[in-house]
FIMAR-728217 format. One record per residue (C-alpha): residue number from 1; residue in three letters; x negated, y, z negated. Coordinates in Angstrom, 2 decimals. Layout:
REM residues N
   pos   code        xx        yy        zz
   NUM    ALA         X         Y         Z
...
END
This chain:
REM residues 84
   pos   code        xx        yy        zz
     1    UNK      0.00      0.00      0.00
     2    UNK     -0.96      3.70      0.67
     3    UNK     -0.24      6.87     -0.93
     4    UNK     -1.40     10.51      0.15
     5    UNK     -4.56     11.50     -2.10
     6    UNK     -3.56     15.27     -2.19
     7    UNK     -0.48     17.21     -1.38
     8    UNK     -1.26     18.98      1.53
     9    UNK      0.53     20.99      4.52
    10    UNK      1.77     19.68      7.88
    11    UNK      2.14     22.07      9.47
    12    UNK      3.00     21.68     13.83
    13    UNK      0.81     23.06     16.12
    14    UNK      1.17     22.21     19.73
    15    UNK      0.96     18.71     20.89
    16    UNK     -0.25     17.75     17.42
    17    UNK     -0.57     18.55     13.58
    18    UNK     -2.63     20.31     11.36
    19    UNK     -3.33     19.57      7.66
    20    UNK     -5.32     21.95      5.56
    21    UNK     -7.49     20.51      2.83
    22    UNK     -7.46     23.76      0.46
    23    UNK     -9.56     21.61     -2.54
    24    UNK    -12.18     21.05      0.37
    25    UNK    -11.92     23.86      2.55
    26    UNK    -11.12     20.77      5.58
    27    UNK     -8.72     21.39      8.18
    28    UNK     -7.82     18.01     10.13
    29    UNK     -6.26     17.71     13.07
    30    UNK     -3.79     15.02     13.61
    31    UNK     -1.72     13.67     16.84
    32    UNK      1.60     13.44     16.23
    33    UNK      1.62      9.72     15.64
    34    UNK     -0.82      9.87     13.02
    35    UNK      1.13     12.60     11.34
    36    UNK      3.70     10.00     11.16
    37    UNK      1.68      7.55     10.22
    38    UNK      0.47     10.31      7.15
    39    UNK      4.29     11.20      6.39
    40    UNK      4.88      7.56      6.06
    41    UNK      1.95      7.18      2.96
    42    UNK      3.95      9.21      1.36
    43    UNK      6.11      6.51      0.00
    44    UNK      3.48      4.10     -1.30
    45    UNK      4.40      1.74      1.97
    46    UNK      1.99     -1.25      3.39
    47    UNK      0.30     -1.33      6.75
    48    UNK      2.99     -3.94      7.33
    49    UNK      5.73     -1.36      6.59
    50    UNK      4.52      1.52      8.13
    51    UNK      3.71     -0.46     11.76
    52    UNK      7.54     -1.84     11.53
    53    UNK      8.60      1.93     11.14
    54    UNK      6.55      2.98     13.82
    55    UNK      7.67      0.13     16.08
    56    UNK     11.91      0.77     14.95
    57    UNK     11.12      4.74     15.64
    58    UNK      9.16      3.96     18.70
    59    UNK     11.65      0.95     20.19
    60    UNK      8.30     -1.08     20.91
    61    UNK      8.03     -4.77     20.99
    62    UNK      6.18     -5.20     18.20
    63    UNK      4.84     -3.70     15.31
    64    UNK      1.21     -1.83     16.44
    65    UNK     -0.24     -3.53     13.17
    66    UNK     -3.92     -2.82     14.72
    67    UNK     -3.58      0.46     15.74
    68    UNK     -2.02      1.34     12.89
    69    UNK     -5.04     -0.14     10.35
    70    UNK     -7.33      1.83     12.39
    71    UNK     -4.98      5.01     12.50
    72    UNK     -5.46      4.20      8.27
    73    UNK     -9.09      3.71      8.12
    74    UNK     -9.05      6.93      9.63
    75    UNK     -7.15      8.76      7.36
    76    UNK     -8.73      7.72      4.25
    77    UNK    -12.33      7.90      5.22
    78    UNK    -11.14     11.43      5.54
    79    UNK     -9.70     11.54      2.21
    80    UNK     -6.65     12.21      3.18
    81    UNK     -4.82      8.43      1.86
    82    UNK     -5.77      5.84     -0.39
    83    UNK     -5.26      2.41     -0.73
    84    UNK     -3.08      1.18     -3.89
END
């Protein structure tokens, strides 16, 4: 499971996200599906969980499980998520 590390802005910004890291002077940029994929952290969800959402949202024919892990790694060697 996942949570968000800090509470931070999303704020929309042309074909993608930004999120300001205020405690770390960091701005990130984020497509929109990993903005998604950050929004969905925010209730303490599993990489199972959160590739199911993406695939229901999405109407794919299967849960991106892969992309999504890597979409994670991403975020948290940024700091951004942790792992439960």
């Amino acid at each position: 499971m996942f949570e968000q590390t800090a509470s931070l802005e999303l704020v929309e910004a042309g074909d993608g996200y930004v999120l300001y890291d205020e405690a770390r002077d960091r701005v990130h940029f984020l497509n929109s599906t990993a903005a998604i994929i950050y929004e969905l952290c925010e209730g303490g969800r599993g990489l199972v969980d959160i590739a199911r959402e993406l695939s229901d949202g999405f109407a794919l024919d299967a849960p991106p499980v892969d992309e999504v892990e890597r979409c994670l790694e991403g975020l948290a060697a940024e700091n951004l998520i942790r792992r439960l």
